[in-house]
C-alpha positions as CSV (number, residue, x, y, z in Angstrom):
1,X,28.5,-45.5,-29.8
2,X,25.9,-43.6,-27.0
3,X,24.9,-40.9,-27.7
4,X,23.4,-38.8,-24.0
5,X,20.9,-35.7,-24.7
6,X,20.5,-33.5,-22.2
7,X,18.0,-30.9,-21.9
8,X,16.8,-28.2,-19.1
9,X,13.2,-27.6,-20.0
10,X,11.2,-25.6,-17.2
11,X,7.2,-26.2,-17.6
12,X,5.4,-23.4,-18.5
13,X,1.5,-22.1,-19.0
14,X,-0.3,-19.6,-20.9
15,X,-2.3,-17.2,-18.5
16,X,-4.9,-15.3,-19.9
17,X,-4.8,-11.6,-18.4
18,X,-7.1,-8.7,-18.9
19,X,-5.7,-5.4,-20.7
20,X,-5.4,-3.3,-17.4
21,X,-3.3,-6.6,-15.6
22,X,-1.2,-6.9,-18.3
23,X,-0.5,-3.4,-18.3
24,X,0.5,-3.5,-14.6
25,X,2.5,-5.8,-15.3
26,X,4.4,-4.7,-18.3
27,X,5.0,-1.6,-16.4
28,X,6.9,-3.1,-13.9
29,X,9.4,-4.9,-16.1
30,X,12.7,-3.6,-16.3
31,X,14.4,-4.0,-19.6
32,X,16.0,-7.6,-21.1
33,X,13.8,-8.8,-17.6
34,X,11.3,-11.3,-18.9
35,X,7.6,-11.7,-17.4
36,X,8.3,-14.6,-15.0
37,X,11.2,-12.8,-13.5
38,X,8.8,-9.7,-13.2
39,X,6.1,-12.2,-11.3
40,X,9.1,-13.9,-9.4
41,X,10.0,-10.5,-7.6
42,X,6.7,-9.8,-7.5
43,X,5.2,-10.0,-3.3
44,X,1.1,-10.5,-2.8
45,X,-0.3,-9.9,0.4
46,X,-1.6,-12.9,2.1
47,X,-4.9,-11.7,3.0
48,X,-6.5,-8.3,3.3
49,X,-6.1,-6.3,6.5
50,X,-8.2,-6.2,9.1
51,X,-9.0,-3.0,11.2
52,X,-7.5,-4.5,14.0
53,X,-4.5,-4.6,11.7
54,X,-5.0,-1.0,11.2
55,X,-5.6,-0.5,14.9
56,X,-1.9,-2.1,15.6
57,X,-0.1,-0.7,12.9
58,X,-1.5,3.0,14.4
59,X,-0.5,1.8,17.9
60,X,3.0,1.3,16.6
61,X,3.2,4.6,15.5
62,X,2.5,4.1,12.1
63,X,0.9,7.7,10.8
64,X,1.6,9.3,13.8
65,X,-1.3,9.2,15.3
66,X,-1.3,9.2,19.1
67,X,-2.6,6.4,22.0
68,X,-4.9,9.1,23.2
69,X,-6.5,9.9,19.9
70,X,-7.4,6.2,19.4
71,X,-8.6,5.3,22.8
72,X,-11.2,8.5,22.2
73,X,-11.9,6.9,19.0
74,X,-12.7,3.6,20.6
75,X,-14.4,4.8,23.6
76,X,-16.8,6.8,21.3
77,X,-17.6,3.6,18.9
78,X,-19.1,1.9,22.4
79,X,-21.3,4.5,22.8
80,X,-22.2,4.9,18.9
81,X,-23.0,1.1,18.0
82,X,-23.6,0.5,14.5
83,X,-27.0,0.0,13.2
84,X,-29.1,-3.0,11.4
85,X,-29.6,-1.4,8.5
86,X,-26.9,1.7,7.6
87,X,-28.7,1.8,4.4
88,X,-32.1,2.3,6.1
């Protein structure tokens, strides 16, 4: 007689988090919802925006802020350059 075992393992790891992460975290869990479904749902940006990002975003009309408002804004930064040493 054969005996078949079948099992459905997933892998797993043990994260270290600080106090204030796990927190975050543990906030956003809805109840019975374990932490891996909390982290599945979860969405990162992939990298931090730019100011031309912020530029485009106001151009779409993000805010409300206006085409003329920002092409004063820009027209001023040419004629205000930004010096060597801010700090100085």
């Amino acid at each position: 007689m054969s005996f078949f075992v079948y099992c459905s393992c997933m892998a797993t790891k043990t994260i270290t988090l600080e106090i204030d992460a796990y927190n975050k975290l543990k906030a956003e869990k809805k109840a019975g919802e374990s932490f891996t479904a909390v982290v599945r749902r979860a969405s990162f940006a992939n990298a931090p925006l730019t100011g031309s990002d912020l530029a485009a975003y106001l151009r779409s009309g993000g805010c409300g802020v206006s085409n003329t408002y920002l092409n004063a804004v820009e027209e001023a930064a040419l004629h205000d350059p930004i010096p060597d040493d801010p700090w100085g």
